[in-house]
C-alpha positions as CSV (number, residue, x, y, z in Angstrom):
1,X,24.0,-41.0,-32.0
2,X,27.4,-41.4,-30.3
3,X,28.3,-37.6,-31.1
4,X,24.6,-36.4,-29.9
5,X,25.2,-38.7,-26.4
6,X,28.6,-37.4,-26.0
7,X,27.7,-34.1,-26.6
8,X,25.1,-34.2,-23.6
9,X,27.6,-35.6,-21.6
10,X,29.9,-32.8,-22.0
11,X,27.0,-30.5,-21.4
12,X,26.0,-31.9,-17.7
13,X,29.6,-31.5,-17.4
14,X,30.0,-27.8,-18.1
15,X,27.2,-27.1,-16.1
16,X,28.9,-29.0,-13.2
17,X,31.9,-26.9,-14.0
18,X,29.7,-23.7,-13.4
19,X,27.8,-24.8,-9.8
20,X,29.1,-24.1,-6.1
21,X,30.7,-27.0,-5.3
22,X,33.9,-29.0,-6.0
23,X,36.0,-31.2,-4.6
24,X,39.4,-29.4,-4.7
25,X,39.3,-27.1,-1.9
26,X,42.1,-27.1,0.2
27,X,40.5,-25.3,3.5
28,X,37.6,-27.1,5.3
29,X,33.9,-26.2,5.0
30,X,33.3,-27.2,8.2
31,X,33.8,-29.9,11.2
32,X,32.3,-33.4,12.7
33,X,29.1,-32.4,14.3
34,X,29.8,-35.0,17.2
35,X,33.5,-36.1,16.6
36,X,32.9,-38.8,19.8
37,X,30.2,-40.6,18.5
38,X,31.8,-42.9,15.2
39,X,30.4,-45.7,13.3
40,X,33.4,-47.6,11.0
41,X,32.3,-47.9,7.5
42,X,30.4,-51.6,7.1
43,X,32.0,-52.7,4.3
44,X,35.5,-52.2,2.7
45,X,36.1,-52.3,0.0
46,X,39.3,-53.5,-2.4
47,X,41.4,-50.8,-3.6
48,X,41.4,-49.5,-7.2
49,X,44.1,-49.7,-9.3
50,X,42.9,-49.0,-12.6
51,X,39.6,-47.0,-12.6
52,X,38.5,-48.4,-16.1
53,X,37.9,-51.5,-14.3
54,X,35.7,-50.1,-11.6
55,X,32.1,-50.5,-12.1
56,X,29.5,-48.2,-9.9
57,X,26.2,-49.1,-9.9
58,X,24.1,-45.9,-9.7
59,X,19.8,-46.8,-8.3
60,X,17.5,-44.0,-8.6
61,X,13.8,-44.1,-7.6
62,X,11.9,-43.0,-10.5
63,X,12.4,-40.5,-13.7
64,X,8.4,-39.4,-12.9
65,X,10.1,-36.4,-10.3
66,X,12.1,-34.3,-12.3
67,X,15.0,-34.1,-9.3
68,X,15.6,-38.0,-10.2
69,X,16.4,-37.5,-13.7
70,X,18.8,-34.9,-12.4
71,X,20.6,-36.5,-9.8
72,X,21.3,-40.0,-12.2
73,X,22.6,-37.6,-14.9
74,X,24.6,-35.3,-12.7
75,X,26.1,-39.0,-10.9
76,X,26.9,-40.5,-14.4
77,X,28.7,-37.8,-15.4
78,X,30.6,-37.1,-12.0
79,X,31.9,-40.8,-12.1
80,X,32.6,-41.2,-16.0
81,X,34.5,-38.4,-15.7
82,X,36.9,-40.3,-13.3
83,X,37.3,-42.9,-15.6
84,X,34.6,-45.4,-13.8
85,X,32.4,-47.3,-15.7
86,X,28.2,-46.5,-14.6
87,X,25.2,-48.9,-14.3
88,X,22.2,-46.6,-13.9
89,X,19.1,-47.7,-13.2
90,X,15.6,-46.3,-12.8
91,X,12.8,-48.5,-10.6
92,X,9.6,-46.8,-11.7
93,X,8.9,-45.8,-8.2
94,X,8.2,-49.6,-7.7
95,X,10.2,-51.2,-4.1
96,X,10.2,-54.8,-5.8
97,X,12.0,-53.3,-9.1
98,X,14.2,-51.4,-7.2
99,X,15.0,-55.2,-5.3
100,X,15.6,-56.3,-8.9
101,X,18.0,-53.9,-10.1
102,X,20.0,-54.1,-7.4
103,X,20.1,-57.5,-7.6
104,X,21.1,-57.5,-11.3
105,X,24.0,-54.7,-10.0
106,X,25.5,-57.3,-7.5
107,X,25.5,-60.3,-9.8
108,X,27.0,-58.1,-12.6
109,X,30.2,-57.6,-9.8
110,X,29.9,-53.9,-9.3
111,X,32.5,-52.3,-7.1
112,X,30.2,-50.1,-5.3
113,X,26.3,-48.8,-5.0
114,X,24.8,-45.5,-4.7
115,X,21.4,-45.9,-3.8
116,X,18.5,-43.6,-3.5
117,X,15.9,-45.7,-1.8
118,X,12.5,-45.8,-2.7
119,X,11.0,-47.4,0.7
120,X,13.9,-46.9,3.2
121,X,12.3,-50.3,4.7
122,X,12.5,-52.7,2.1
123,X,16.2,-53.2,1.0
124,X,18.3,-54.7,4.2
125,X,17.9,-58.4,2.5
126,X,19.0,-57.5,-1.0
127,X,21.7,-55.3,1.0
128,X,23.3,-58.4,2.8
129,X,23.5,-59.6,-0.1
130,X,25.8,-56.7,-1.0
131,X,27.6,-56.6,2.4
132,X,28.6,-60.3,1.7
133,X,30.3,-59.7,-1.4
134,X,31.7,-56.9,0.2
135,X,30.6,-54.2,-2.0
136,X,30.0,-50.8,0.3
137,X,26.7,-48.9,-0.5
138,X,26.2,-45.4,-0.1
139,X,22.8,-44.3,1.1
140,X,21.7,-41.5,-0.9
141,X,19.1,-38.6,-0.4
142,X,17.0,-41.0,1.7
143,X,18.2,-43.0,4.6
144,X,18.1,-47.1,3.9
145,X,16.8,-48.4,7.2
146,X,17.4,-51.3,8.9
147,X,20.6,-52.7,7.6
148,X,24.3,-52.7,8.7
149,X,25.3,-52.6,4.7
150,X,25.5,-49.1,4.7
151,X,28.9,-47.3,4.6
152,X,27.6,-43.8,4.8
153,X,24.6,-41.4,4.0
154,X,24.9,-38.4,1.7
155,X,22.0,-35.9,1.7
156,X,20.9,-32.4,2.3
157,X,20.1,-31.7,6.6
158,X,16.6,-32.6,5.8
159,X,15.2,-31.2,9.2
160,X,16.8,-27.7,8.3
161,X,14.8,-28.3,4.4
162,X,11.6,-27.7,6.8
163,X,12.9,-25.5,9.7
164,X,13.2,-23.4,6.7
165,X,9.8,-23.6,5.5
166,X,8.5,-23.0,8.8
167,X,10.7,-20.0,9.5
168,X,9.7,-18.7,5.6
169,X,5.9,-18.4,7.0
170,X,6.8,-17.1,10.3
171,X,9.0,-14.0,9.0
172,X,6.7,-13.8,5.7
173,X,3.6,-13.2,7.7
174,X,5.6,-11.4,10.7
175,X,3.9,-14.3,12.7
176,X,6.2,-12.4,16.0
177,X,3.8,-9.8,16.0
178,X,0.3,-10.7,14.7
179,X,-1.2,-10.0,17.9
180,X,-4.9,-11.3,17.9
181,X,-4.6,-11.7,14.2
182,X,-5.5,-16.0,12.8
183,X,-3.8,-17.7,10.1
184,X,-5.2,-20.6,9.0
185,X,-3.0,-23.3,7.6
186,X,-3.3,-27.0,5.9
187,X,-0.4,-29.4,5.9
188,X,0.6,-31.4,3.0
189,X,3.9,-34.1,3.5
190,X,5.4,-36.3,1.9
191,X,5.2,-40.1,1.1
192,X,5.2,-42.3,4.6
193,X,7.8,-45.0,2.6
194,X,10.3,-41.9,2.5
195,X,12.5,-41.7,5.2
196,X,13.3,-38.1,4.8
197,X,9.5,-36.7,4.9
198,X,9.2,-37.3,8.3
199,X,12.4,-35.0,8.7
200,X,10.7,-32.3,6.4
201,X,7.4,-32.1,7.8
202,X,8.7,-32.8,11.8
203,X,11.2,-29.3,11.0
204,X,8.5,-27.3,9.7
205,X,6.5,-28.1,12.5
206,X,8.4,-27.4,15.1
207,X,9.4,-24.6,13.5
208,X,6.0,-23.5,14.0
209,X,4.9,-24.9,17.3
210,X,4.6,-22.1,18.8
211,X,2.5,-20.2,17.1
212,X,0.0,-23.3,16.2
213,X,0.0,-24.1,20.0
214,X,-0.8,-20.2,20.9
215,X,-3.6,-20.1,18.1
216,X,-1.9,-17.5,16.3
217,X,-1.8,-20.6,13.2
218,X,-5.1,-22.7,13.4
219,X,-5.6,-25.4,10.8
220,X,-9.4,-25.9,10.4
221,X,-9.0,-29.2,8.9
222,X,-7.2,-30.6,12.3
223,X,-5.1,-32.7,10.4
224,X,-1.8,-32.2,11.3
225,X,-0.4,-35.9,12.0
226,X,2.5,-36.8,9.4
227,X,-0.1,-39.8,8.7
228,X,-2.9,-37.7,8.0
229,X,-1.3,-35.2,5.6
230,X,1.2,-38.2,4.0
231,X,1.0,-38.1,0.1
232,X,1.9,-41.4,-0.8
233,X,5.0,-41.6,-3.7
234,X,4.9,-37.7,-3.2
235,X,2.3,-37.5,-6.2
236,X,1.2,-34.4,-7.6
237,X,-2.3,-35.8,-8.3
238,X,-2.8,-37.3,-4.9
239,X,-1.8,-34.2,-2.9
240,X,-4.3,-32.3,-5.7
241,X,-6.8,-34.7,-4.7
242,X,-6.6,-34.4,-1.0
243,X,-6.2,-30.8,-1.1
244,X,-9.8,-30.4,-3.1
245,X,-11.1,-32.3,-0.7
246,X,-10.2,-30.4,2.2
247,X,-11.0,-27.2,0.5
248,X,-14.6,-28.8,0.0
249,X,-15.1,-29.6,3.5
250,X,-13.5,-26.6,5.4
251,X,-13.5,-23.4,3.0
252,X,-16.2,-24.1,0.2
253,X,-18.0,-20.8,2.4
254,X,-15.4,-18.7,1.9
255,X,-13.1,-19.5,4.9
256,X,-9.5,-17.6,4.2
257,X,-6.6,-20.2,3.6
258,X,-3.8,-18.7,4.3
259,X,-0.8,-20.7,4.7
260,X,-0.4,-24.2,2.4
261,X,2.6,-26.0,3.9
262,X,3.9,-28.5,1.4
263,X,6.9,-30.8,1.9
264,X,7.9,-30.5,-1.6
265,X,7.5,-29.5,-5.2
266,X,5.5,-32.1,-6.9
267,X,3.4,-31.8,-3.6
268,X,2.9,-27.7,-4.1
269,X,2.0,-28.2,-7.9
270,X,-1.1,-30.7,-7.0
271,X,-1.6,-28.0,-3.8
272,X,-1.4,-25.2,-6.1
273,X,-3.2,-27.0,-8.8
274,X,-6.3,-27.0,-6.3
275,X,-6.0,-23.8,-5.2
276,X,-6.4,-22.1,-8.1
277,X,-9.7,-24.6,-9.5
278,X,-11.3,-25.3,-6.2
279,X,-10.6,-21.9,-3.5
280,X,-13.5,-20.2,-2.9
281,X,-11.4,-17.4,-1.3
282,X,-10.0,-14.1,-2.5
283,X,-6.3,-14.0,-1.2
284,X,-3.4,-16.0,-2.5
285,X,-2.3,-18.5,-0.2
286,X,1.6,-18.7,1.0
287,X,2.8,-22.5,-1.2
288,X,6.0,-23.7,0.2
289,X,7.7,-26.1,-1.7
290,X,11.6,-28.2,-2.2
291,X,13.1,-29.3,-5.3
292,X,12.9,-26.2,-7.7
293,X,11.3,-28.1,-10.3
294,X,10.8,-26.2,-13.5
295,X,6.8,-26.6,-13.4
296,X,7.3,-24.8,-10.0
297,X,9.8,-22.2,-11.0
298,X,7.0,-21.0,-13.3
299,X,4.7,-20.9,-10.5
300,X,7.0,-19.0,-8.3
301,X,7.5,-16.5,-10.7
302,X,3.7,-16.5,-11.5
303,X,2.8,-15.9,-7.8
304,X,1.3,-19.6,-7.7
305,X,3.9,-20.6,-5.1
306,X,5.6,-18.2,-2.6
307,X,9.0,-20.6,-2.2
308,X,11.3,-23.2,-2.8
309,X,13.9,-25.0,-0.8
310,X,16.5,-25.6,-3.4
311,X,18.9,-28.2,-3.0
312,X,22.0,-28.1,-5.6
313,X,21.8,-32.1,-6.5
314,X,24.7,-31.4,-8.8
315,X,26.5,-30.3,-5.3
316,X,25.3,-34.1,-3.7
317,X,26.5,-35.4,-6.6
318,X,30.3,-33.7,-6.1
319,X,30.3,-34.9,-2.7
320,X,29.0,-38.8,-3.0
321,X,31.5,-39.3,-6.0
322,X,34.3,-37.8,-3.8
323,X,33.4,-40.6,-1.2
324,X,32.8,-42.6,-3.2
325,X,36.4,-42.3,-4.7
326,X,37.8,-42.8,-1.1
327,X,36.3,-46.1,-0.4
328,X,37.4,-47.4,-3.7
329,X,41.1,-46.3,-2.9
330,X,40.6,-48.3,0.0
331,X,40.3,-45.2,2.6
332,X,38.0,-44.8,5.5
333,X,36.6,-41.4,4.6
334,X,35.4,-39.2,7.5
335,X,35.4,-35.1,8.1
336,X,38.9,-34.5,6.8
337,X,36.9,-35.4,3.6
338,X,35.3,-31.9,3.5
339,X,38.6,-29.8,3.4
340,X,38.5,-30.5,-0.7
341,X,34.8,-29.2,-0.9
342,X,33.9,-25.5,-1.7
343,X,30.4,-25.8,-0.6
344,X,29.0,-25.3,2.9
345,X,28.6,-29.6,4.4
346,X,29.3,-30.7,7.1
347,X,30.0,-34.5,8.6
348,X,27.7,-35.9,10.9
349,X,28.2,-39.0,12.9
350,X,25.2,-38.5,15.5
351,X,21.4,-37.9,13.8
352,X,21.0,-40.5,11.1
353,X,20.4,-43.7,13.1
354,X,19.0,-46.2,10.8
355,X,18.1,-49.0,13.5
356,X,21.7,-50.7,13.4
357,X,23.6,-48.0,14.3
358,X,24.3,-44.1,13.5
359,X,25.4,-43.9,10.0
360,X,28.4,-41.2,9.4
361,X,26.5,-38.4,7.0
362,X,27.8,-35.7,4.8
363,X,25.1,-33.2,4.9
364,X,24.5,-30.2,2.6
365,X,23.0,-26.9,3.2
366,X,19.8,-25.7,1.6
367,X,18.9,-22.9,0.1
368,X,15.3,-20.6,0.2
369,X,14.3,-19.5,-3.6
370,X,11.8,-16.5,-3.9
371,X,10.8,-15.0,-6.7
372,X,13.0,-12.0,-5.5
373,X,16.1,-14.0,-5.0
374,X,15.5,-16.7,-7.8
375,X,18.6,-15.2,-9.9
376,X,21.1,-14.7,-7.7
377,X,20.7,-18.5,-6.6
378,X,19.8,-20.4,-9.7
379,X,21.0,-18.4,-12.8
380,X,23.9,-16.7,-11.4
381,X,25.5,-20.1,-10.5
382,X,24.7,-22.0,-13.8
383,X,21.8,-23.8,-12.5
384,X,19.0,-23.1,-14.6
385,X,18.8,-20.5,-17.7
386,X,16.2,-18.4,-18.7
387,X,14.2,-19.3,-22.0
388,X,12.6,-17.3,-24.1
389,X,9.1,-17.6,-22.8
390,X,11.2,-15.5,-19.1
391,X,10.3,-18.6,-17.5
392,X,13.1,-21.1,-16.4
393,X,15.0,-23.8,-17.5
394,X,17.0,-27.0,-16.2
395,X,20.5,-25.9,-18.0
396,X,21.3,-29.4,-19.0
């Protein structure tokens, strides 16, 4: 068992050694977005002398998404790799656990916690708790709300995920020049506890405003409030649900869809998954989706789903265990953090308010996966593999 454990470990590792980004660069990637606006780092903490006495306590949301599994592995293996002992936890998708483990994480002593939130909403108390035993928490993927225990926010520029999509659709379907020519569209976002899907759907939107507001997109539904189209926990079968419905009421005669806007993958499966039982039209809708989740892949490349926005998690991973290194060395990270990165981030202290303050943010750039691009991005650079079946696979 040890030799099977270890050699996975060494396998997330190689794959790591094969993506875009590391943290040894000595030019910069980029600069502070707003260099004048500065929030200092909420909680110190005491320097390391010996990283074999470090302890990082790593929560995820849930293993149910495949992007989860992927991000705690990548993590694991990022900080063990430094010599720092890992407490990873999964919460089931389930806001109290997540309260739970954390609280387990801070009476074990960790030295530090990465935490993907599940409800953005719900962790300031357990947080304080952190805060007051000075252990700094770094918000990651989604933005924790509401609490002045956060040291900084790692993520992709979530707005640009759904500019994006929009701008996929608007170049795809040459939306510049349709004339008097209709598209008709349905919206599908993401879960409402999710701080991130308001930033996904509000991009594509506006990325589209103009041609919704000069009919040249109509959605016949005319649902197209975040709170209407909201898949709660991002679900597969609750986006499939909702989609059938809204096939049954505004295309069961025949009505062309055109365009299916979804937020992200597990969203575009359940979308795609209607689609295919419950369209009464001819034509094969445009599927945006975000993750690159194999089940996805396989639809891309099946002509089930037009796109992806991919967003290297091994790449968010390089760059929250570089902070993360920082604040344990007692440091007060900020941009001159991304001259050691070879991928495209920048530092951001002006867009990620989280109701205490603006939280300073290391943001990655997204990339658009087609089925004509697919190997260039995801092969190429070690992401995924091909199998035998032709279809992809995760390479860890």
């Amino acid at each position: 068992m040890k030799k099977r454990l270890l050699g996975i470990l060494l396998t997330v590792m190689m794959v790591i050694s094969l993506i875009g980004c590391s943290s040894d660069k000595d030019t910069p990637t980029s600069t502070d977005t707003d260099a004048t606006a500065t929030k200092a780092a909420a909680t110190t903490a005491p320097v390391a002398t010996d990283a074999k006495d470090i302890t990082v306590g790593v929560s995820m949301p849930t293993k149910s998404l495949e992007r989860w599994n992927r991000d705690g592995a990548y993590l694991k293996a990022q900080f063990e790799a430094l010599g720092y002992k890992v407490e990873l936890t999964y919460s089931d998708d389930d806001s109290d656990q997540q309260v739970n483990d954390l609280q387990n994480l801070i009476a074990e002593g960790v030295n530090l916690l990465v935490v993907a939130a599940i409800n953005g909403e719900a962790l300031s108390t357990v947080l304080t708790d952190a805060k007051d035993q000075n252990i700094p928490v770094i918000s990651y993927d989604r933005l924790i709300m509401n609490t002045d225990a956060i040291s900084y926010y790692v993520s992709f520029d979530n707005y640009t995920v759904g500019k994006l999509q929009g701008q996929y659709i608007i170049d795809t379907l040459d939306l510049a020049n349709a004339g008097d020519k209709k598209y008709n569209m349905e919206c599908t976002a993401g879960d409402p506890a999710d701080n991130n899907a308001g930033f996904f759907f509000n991009g594509a939107m506006d990325t589209l405003k103009t041609y919704i507001d000069n009919g040249t997109i109509v959605i016949p539904s005319g649902q197209k409030e975040f709170e209407k189209v909201a898949t709660d926990k991002w679900k597969t079968e609750n986006a499939l649900n909702r989609m059938q419905n809204v096939l049954a009421s505004y295309y069961a005669d025949g009505t062309q869809l055109d365009i299916a806007l979804c937020s992200n993958d597990s969203t575009a499966l359940g979308v795609a998954q209607a689609i295919e039982s419950d369209y009464a039209g001819t034509n094969q809708p445009l599927v945006t989706g975000q993750d690159g989740d194999v089940a996805n892949l396989k639809n891309l490349l099946d002509g089930k789903q037009s796109m992806t926005v991919y967003k290297a998690v091994a790449n968010e991973a390089v760059v929250t265990v570089a902070l993360a290194k920082e604040i344990l060395a007692g440091n007060k990270p900020d941009a001159s953090l991304l001259d050691k990165f070879t991928c495209t981030a920048a530092y951001d202290t002006s867009s990620y308010d989280n109701g205490t303050g603006v939280i300073p943010s290391y943001l990655l750039v997204p990339d658009v996966v087609t089925k004509d691009n697919y190997k260039e991005i995801l092969v190429d650079t070690g992401y995924y593999t091909v199998g035998d079946d032709g279809y992809l696979q995760a390479a860890q």
